[in-house]
C-alpha positions as CSV (number, residue, x, y, z in Angstrom):
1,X,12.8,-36.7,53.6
2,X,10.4,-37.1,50.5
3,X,8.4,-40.1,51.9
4,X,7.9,-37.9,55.3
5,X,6.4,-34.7,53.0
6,X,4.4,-36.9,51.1
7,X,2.7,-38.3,53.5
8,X,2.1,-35.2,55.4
9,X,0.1,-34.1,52.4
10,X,-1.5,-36.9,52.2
11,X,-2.8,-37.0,55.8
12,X,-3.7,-33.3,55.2
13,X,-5.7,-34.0,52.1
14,X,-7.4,-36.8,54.2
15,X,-8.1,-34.3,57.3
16,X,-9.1,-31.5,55.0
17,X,-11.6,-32.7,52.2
18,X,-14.0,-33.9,54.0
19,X,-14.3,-30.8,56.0
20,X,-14.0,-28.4,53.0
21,X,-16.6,-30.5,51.3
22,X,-18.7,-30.6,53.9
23,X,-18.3,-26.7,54.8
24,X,-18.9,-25.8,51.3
25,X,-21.8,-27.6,51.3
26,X,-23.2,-26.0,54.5
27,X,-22.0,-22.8,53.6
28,X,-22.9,-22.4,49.9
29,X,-26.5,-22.7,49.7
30,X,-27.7,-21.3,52.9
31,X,-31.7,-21.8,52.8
32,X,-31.4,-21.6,48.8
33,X,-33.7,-24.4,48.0
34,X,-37.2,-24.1,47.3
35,X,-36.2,-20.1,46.8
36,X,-39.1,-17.9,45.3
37,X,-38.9,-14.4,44.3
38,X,-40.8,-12.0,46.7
39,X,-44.3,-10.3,45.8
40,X,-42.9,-6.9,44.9
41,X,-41.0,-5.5,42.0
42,X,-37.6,-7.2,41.1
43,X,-34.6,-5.5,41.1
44,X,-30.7,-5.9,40.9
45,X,-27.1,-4.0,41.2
46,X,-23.5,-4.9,41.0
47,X,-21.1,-3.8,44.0
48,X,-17.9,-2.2,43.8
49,X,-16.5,-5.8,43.8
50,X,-18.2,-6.9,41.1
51,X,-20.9,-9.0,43.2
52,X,-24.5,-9.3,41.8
53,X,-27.3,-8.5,44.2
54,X,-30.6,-8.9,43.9
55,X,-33.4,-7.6,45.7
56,X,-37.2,-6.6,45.4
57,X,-39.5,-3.2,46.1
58,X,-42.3,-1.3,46.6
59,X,-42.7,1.7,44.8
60,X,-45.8,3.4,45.8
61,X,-44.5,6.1,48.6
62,X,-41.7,8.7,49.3
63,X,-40.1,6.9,51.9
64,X,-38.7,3.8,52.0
65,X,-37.6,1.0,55.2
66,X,-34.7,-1.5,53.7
67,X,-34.6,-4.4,55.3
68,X,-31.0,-6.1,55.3
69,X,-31.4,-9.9,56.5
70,X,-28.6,-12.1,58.9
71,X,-26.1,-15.1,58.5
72,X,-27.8,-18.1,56.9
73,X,-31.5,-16.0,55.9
74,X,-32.5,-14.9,52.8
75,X,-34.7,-12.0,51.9
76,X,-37.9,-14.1,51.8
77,X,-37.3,-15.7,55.1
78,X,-37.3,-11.9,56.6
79,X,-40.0,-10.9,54.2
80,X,-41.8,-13.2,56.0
81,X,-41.3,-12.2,59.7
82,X,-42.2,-9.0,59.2
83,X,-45.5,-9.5,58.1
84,X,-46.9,-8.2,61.7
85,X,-44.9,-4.7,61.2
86,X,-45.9,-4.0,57.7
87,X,-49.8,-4.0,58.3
88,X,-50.7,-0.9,57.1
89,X,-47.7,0.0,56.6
90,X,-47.1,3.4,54.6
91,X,-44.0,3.2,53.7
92,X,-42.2,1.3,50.2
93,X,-40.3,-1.8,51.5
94,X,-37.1,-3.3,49.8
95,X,-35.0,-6.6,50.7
96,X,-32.2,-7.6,49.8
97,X,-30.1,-11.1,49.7
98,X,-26.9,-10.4,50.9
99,X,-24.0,-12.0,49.3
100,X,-23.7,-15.8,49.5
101,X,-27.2,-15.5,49.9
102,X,-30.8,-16.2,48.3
103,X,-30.5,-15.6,44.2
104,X,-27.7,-13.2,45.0
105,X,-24.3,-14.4,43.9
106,X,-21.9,-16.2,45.4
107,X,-18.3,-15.4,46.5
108,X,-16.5,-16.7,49.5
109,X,-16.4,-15.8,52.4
110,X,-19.6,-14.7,54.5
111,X,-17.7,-11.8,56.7
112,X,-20.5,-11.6,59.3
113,X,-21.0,-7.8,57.5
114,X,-17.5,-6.5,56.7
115,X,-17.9,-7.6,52.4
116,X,-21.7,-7.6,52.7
117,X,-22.0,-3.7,53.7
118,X,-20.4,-3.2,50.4
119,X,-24.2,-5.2,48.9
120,X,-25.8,-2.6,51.3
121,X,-24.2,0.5,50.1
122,X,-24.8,-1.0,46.2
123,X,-28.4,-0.9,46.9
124,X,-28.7,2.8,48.9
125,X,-26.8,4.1,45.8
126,X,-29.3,2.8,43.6
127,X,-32.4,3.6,45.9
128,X,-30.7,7.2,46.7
129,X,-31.1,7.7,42.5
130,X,-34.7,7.3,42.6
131,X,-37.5,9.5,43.4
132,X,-37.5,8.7,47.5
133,X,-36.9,11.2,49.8
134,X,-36.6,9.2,52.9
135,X,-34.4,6.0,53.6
136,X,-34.3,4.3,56.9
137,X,-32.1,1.5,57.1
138,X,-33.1,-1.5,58.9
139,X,-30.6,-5.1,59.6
140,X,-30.4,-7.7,61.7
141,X,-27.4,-10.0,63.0
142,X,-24.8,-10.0,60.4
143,X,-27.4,-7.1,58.7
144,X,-27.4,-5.0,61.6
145,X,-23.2,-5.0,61.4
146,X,-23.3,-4.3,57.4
147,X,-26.1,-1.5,57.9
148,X,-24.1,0.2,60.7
149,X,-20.7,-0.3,58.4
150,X,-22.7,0.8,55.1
151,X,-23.6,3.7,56.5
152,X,-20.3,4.6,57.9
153,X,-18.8,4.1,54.6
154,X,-21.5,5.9,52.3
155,X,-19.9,9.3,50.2
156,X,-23.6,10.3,50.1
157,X,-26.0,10.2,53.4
158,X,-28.4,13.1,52.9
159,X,-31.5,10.7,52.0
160,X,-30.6,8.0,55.0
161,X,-33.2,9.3,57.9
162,X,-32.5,6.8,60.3
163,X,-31.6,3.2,61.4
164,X,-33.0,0.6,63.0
165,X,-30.4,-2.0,64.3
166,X,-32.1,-5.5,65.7
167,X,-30.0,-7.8,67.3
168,X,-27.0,-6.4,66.4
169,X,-23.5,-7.7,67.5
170,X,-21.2,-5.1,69.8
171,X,-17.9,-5.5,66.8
172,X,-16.7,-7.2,64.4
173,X,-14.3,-9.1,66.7
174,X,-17.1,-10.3,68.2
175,X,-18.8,-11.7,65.4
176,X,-15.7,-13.6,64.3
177,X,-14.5,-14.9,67.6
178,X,-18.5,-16.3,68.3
179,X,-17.9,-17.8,64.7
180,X,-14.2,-18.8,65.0
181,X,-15.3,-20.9,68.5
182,X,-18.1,-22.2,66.4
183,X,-16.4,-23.6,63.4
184,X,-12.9,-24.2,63.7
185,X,-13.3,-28.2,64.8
186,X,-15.5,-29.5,61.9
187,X,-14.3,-26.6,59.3
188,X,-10.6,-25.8,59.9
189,X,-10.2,-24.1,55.9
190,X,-13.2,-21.3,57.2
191,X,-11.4,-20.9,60.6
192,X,-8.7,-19.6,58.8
193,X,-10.6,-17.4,56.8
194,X,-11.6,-15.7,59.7
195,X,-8.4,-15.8,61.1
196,X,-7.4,-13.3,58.0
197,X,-10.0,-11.7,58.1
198,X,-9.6,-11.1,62.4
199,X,-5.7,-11.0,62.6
200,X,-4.8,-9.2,59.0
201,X,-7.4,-7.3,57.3
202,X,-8.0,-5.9,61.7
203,X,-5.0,-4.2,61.3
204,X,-5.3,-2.5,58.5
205,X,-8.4,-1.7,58.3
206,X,-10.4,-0.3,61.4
207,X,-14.0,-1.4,61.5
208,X,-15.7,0.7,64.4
209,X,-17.1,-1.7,67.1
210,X,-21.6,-0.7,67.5
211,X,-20.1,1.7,70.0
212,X,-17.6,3.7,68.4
213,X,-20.0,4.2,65.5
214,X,-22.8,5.6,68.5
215,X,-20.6,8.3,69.2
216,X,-19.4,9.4,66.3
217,X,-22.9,9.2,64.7
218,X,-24.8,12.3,66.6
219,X,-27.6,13.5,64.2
220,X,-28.8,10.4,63.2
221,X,-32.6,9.1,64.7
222,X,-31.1,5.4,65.5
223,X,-33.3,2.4,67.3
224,X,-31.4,-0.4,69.2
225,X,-33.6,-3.6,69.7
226,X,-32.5,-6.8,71.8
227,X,-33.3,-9.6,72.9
228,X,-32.6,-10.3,76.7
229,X,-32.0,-14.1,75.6
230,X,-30.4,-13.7,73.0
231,X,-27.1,-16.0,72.9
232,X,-25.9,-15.2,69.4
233,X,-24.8,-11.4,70.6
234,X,-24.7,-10.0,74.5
235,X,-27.7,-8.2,75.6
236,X,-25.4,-6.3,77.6
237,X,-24.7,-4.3,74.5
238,X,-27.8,-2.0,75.8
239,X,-26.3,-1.5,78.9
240,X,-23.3,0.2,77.2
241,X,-25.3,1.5,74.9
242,X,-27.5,3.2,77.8
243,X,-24.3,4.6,79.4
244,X,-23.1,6.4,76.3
245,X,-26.2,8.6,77.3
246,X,-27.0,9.7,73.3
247,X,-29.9,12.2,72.8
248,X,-30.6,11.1,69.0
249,X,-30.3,7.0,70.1
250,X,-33.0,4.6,71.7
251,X,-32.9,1.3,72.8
252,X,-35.5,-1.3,73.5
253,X,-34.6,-4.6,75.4
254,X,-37.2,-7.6,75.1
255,X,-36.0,-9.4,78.0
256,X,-38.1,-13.1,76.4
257,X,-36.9,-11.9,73.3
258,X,-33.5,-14.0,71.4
259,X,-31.8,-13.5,68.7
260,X,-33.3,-11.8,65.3
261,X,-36.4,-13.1,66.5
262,X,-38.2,-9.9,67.6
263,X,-40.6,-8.7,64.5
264,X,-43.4,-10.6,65.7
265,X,-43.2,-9.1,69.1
266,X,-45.9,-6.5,69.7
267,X,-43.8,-4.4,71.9
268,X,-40.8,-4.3,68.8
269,X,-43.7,-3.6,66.3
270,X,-45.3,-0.7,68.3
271,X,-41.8,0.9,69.2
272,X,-40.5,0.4,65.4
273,X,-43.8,1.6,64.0
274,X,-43.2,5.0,66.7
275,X,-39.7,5.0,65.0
276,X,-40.6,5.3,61.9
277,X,-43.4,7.6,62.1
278,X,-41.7,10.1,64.0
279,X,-38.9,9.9,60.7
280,X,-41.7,9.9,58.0
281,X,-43.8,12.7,59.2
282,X,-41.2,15.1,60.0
283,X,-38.4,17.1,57.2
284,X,-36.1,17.4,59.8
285,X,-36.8,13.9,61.5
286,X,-33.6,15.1,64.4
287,X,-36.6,17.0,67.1
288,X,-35.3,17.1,70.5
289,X,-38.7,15.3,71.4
290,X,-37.9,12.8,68.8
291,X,-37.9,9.9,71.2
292,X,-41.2,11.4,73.4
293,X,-43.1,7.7,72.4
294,X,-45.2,5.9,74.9
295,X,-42.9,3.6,75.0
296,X,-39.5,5.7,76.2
297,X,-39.8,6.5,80.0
């Protein structure tokens, strides 16, 4: 009976290593190396879990855009694509490295936004403190699921003006299935990591899909962007969206456009820039001819 166990183990250990090795490898510096701190001012918090985040800011305007990067990016690497939308831009800018992420710390696993909205929430709290008077919130991919969550989950929302959700996924179930189907060959220890995090922490804690949030999110100025070729997340998630037939929420569908690849885009900069504007220039940023751009029908 002994010689059987043992050389189950054995055979596991065999099967496993490699994988775990190899996972950890992939999954613990995701685009670290050559890392350089941004142009702007430094800046760092510690989340209710006891994560260190880093990020870096502008400080020269009343209102601020943070931008809340996806799976396997870095703040520099979004820094970087939006240097078409922030020409001329008015507005103070902060990013952020998520968890697992850029100079951020490290702590297993990546949650595809469930942990990282509590990085996201960390940094509103501290921005809320200071002397802006307008936050729009603005993520992508894994970003766009912790920005929707964050704010869902913030005590205090008074400052938060808007959000600007760019190829985000439809749920959280989503995000992990894509990711389950993706990774369980080649890295069975993060398959069941997300089979927790799908099958246990699902149940008892109910993370509302992009949709349920919609709906119960009616005076907030929200802008949905997509990419019709975008094979990461559905595009069909605007179609939904569409049908939900919400006064205060506008969608734009690039139909070239795919996944988190939609800043450079004159069409997402112009409808963006619209976006914010309309936020910026107005106290009460929820006008019933909030969405009146030349680019809504």
């Amino acid at each position: 009976m002994k010689k059987p166990l043992a050389a189950t183990i054995v055979l596991l250990t065999i099967l496993l290593v490699p994988s775990i090795i190899i996972g950890e490898i992939i999954y613990s510096a995701p685009r670290n190396k050559d890392y350089a701190d941004l142009p702007l001012l430094g800046g760092s918090i510690v989340t209710s879990d006891g994560i260190s985040i880093r990020f870096w800011y502008s400080n020269e305007s009343e209102n601020l855009v943070i931008f809340t990067h996806g799976h396997g990016d870095n703040s520099k690497i979004l820094f970087e694509r939006t240097n078409a939308l922030l020409v001329n831009q008015t507005y103070d800018v902060l990013f952020l490295d998520l968890r697992n992420h850029g100079r951020s710390s490290k702590k297993p696993p990546v949650s595809f936004g469930v942990y990282e909205s509590k990085d996201l929430i960390g940094v509103i709290e501290w921005a809320t403190s200071k002397h802006w008077k307008s936050i729009v919130l603005y993520g992508t991919s894994m970003g766009a699921v912790a920005t929707y969550l964050a704010y869902d989950s913030l005590l205090r929302k008074e400052k938060v003006s808007g959000l600007v959700l760019d190829s985000s996924y439809e749920s959280i179930k989503e995000v992990l299935n894509l990711n389950l189907k993706k990774n369980y060959i080649i890295q069975p220890w993060r398959f069941l990591v997300i089979k927790y995090l799908l099958d246990i922490r699902g149940r008892n804690i109910q993370f509302p899909s992009l949709l349920q949030f919609l709906n119960s999110t009616p005076n907030l100025p929200i802008l949905v962007i997509h990419g019709g070729k975008d094979v990461e997340a559905p595009p069909s998630i605007i179609t939904k969206i569409n049908a939900l037939g919400l006064p205060n929420v506008s969608t734009l569908l690039i139909e070239e456009g795919k996944h988190s690849r939609l800043l450079s885009i004159p069409t997402v900069i112009l409808k963006i820039n619209s976006f914010l504007s309309t936020i910026f220039k107005n106290k009460d940023p929820f006008l019933s001819q909030f969405f009146s751009d030349p680019l809504t029908p």
